[in-house]
C-alpha positions as CSV (number, residue, x, y, z in Angstrom):
1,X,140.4,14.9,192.6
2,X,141.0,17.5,189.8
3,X,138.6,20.1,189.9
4,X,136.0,20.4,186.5
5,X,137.9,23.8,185.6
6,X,141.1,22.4,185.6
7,X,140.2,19.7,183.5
8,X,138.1,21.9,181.3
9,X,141.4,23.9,181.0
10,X,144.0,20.9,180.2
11,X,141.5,20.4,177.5
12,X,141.3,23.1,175.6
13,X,144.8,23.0,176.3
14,X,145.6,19.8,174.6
15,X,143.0,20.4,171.4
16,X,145.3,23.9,170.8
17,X,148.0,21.9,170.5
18,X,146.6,19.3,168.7
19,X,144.9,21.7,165.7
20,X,148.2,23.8,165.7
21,X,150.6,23.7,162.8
22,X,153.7,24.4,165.6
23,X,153.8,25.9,168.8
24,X,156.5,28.8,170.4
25,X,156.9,28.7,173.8
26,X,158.4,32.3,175.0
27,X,159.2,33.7,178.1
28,X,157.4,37.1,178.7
29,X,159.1,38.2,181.9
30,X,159.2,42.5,182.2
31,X,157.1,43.0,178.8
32,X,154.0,46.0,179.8
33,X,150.8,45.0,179.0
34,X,151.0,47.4,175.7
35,X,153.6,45.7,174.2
36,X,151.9,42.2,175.1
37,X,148.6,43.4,173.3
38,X,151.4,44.6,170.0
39,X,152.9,41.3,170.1
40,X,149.6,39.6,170.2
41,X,148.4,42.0,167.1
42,X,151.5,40.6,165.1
43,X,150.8,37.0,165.9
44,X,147.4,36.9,164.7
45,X,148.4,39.0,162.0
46,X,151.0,35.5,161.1
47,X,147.8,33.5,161.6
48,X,148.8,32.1,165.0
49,X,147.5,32.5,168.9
50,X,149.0,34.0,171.6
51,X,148.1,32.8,174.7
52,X,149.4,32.8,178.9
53,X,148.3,29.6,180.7
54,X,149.0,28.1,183.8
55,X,152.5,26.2,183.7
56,X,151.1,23.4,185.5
57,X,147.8,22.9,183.7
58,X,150.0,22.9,180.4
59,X,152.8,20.8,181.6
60,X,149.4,18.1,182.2
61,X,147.9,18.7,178.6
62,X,151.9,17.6,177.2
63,X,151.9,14.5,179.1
64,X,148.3,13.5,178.1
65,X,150.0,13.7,174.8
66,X,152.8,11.9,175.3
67,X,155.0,15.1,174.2
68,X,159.1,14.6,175.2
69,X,160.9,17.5,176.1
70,X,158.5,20.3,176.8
71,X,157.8,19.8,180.2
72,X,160.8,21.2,181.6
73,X,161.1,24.5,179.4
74,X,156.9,24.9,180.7
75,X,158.1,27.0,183.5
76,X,157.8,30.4,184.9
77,X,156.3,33.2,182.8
78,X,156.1,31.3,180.0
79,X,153.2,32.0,177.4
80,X,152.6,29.6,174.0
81,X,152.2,30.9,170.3
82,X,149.7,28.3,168.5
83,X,150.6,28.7,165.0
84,X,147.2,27.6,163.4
85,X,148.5,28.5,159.8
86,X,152.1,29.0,159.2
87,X,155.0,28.0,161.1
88,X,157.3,30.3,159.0
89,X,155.3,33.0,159.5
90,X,154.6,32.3,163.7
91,X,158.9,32.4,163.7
92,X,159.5,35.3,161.9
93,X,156.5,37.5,164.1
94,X,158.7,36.2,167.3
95,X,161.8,36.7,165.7
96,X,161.5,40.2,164.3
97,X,159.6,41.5,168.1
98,X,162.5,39.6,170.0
99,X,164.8,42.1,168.3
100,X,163.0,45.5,168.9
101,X,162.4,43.9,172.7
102,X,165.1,41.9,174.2
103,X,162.7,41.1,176.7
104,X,160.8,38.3,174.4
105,X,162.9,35.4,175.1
106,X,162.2,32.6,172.5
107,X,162.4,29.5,175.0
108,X,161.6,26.0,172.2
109,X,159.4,25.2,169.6
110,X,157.3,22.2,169.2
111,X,157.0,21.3,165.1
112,X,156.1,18.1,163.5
113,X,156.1,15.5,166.9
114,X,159.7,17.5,167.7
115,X,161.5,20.1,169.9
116,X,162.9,22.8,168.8
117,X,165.8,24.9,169.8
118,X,165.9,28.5,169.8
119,X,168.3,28.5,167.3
120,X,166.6,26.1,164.9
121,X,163.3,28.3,165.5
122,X,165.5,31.0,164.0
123,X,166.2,29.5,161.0
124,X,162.5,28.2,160.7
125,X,161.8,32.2,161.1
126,X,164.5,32.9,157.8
127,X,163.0,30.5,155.0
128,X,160.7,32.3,153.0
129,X,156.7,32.8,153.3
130,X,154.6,30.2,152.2
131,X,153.2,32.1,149.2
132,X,156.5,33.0,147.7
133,X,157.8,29.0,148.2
134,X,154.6,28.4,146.4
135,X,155.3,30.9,143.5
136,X,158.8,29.6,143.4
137,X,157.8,25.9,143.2
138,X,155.3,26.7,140.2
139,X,157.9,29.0,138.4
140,X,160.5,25.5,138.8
141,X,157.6,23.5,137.5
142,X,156.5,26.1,134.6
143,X,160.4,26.4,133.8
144,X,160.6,23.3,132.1
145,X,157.4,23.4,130.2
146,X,158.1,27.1,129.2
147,X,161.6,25.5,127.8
148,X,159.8,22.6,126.2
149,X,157.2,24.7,124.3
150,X,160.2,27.1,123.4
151,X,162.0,24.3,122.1
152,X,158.9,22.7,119.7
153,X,158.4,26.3,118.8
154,X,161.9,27.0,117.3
155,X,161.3,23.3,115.8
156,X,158.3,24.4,114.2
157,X,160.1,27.4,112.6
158,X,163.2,25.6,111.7
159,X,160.7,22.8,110.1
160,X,158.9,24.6,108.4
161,X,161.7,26.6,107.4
162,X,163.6,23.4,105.7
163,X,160.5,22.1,104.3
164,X,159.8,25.8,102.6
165,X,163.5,25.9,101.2
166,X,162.9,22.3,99.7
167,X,159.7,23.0,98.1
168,X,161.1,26.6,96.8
169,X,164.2,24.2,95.6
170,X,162.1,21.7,93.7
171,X,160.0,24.2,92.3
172,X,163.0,26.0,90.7
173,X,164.3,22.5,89.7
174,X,160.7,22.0,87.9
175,X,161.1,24.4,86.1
176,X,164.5,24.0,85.2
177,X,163.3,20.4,83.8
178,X,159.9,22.2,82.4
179,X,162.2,24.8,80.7
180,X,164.8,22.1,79.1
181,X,161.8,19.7,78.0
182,X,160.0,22.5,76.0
183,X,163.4,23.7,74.2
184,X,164.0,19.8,73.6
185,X,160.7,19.4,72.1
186,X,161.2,22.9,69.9
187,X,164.1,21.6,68.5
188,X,163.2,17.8,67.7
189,X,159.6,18.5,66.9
190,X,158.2,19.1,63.0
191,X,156.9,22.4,63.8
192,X,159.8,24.1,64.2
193,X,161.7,26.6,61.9
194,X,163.7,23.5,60.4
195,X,161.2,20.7,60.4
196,X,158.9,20.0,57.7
197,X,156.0,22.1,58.3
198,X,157.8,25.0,58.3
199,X,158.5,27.2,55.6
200,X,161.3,25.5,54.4
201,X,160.3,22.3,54.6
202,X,158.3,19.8,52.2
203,X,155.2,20.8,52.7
204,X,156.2,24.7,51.9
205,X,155.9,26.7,48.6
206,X,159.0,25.6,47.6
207,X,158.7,21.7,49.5
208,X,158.3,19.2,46.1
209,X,154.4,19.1,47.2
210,X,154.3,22.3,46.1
211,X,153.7,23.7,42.1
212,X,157.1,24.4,41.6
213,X,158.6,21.6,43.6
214,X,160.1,18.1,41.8
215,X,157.2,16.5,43.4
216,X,154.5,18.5,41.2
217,X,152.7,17.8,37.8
218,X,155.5,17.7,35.8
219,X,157.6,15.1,38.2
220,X,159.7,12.6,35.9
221,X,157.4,9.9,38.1
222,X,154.0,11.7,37.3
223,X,155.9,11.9,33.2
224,X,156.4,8.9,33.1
225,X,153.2,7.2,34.0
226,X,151.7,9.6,32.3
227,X,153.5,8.3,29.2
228,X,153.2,4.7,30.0
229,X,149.6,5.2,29.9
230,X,149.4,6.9,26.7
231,X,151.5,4.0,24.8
232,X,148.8,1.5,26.5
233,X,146.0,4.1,25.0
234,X,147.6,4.0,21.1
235,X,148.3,0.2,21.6
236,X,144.8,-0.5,22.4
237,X,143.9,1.6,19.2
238,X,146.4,-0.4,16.9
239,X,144.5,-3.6,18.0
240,X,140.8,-1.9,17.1
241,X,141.8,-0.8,13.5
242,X,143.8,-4.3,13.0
243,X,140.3,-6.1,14.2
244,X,138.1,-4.2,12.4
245,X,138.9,-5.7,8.8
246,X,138.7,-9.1,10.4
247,X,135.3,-8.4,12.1
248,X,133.7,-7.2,9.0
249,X,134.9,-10.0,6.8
250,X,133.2,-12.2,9.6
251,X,130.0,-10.3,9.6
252,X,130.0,-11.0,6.0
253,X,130.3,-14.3,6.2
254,X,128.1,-14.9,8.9
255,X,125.4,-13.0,7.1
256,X,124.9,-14.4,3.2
257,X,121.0,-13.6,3.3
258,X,121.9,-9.7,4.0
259,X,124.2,-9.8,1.3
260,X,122.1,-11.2,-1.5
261,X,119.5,-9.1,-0.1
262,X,121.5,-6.0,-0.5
263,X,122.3,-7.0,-4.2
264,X,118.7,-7.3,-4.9
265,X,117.9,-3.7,-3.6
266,X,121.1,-2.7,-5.7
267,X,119.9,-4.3,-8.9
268,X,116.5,-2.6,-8.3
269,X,117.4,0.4,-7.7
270,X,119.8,0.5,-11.5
């Protein structure tokens, strides 16, 4: 029956690799105590956990989990890397020490439910940091927005450009119309130099409503009614004097009494 360390042990053994991103296993064999304590600095500088356990309580903690193909590289001096953060970052700490000290041997590596071989855990330790993957994926998102708002914005100009031109262009063709309209209207309109309120027209000094135009007093039409209603004058005078004789003879016919009468103030009178 396991003892209550060693199953205290497997078990914080298995929650480390359950709450790591990825886990290094390296062989530590000849490296001084110094150099483990630099190596450990660099790990957690990467954001991971170094740490030397007993093979055979780790071996036990990767069957629990049902882990293929770790048990047989858990062997030796063999310590594990718990990369808590970033893988990237856990592979490039182990690969960059490995080459100042040839005595870190990168053994597998345990990412997403699968083993790693050294050589893969080398090309995990090449691909660029998290943060600058991160920049890069938001540049290649911006890059398309940027080039969209560039392209409404030279739109916009281009627009407003045309729409500018055309106004500018019916403006001047306004005007042009404005301009042609007035000189139409100067030329076909009676106040201008040739129409008849101008100076030379009718209705001038010399037009024939003026005093010395045909059109004045002494018109042949103004003459001649003038005449025609003097003959109608002198022939209404002919037809008085020619009624007068008659109308007297009547009145003394009508009027016997005022005759005899008349004779008697005669005869009195003598």
């Amino acid at each position: 029956m396991p003892r209550p360390e060693k199953v205290q042990a497997v078990a914080e053994i298995k929650e480390k690799f359950e709450s790591a991103q990825a886990v290094f296993l390296t062989e530590y064999r000849g490296i001084p105590v110094k150099e483990m304590g630099n190596l450990r600095r660099r790990l957690r500088e990467s954001g991971a956990e170094y740490k030397v356990v007993k093979m055979t309580l780790a071996r036990r903690a990767a069957d629990d989990l049902g882990i293929e193909g770790l048990t047989e590289q858990l062997t030796g001096p063999t310590a594990l890397a718990f990369a808590n953060e970033d893988p990237v970052s856990t592979a490039k700490a182990l690969r960059d020490y490995a080459r100042e000290n040839e005595r870190l041997v990168i053994k597998v590596g345990y990412l997403a439910d699968r083993v790693l071989a050294p050589e893969e855990v080398v090309r995990l330790a090449e691909i660029e940091p998290r943060e600058v993957l991160l920049a890069k994926i938001a540049g290649a998102a911006k890059a398309p927005l940027y080039n969209l708002a560039s392209l409404l914005a030279t739109f916009t100009r281009d627009a407003a450009s045309v729409f500018s031109a055309l106004i500018e262009k019916k403006e001047a063709a306004g005007e042009v119309g404005e301009s042609a309209a007035d000189e139409s209207e100067s030329a076909d309109s009676p106040e201008s130099p040739d129409s008849p309120d101008s100076p030379d027209s009718p209705d001038s000094p010399d037009s024939p409503d003026s005093p010395d135009s045909p059109d004045s007093a002494d018109s042949p039409d103004e003459e001649a009614e003038a005449a025609a209603e003097g003959a109608a004058a002198e022939g209404e005078s002919e037809d008085a004097e020619a009624t007068a004789p008659e109308a007297e003879a009547a009145a003394e016919t009508d009027d016997p009494d005022d005759n005899d009468q008349q004779d008697d103030d005669q005869a009195e009178e003598e």
